[in-house]
N, C-alpha and C positions, 0 to 999 in steps of 0.2 A: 864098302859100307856107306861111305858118303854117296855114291852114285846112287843105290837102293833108297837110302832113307830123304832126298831129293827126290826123286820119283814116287813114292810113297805118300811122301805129304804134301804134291806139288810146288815143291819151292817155299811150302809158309811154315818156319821152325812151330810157333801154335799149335801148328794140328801132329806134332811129334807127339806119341802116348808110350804111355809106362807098361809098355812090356808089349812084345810081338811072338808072334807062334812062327813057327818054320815055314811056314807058307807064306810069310809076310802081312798076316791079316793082325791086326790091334789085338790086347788079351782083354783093355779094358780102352772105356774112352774118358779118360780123365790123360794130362799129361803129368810130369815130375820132372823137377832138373837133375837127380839119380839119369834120368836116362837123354837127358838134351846133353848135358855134358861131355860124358864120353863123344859124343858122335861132333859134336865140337874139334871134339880133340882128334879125331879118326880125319877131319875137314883141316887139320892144321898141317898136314904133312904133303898137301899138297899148292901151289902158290895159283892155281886158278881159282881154288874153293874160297878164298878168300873172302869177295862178298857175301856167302852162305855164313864162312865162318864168324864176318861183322854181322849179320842176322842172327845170331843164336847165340850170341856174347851174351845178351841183357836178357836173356829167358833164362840164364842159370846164375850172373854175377852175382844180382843183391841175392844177400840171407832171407832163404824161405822159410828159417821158422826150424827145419829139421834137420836132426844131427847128422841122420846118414846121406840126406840128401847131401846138405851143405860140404861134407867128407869128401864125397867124391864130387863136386863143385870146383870145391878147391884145389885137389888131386889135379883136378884136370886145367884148372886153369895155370897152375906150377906147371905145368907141361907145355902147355899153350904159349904159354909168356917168355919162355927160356927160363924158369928159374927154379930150375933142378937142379939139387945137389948130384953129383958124380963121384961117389967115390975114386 
């Protein structure tokens, strides 16, 4: 995922958009941090992506305003950070 959506948006988290078809093409061209986030988090399991993953920090940290965005924002940055609980 990280390899695709790097090559997709040339390296600029920016031009990351809210939603993609299976052939990789945008559904729309607006972005959202609903969908920078995860792909954040898809960038934290590997320790080279790391300057990608310091690029795409501040496109979803601050509160945009929206519930479901901000939900999986936070979701993801609990993930990111190590600060999951574990049963």
């Amino acid at each position: 995922m990280t390899a695709w959506i790097r090559a997709a948006t040339k390296d600029t988290p920016g031009s990351i958009r809210a939603g993609y078809r299976l052939n990789g093409k945008a559904l729309v061209g607006y972005g959202d941090p609903a969908f920078t986030a995860p792909f954040a988090a898809a960038a934290a399991v590997d320790a080279g992506s790391q300057p990608w993953l310091n690029a795409l920090w501040p496109r979803f940290a601050a509160p945009s305003g929206g519930y479901f965005a901000d939900s999986i924002a936070l979701q993801s940055m609990l993930l990111i950070s190590n600060n999951t609980w574990l049963p």
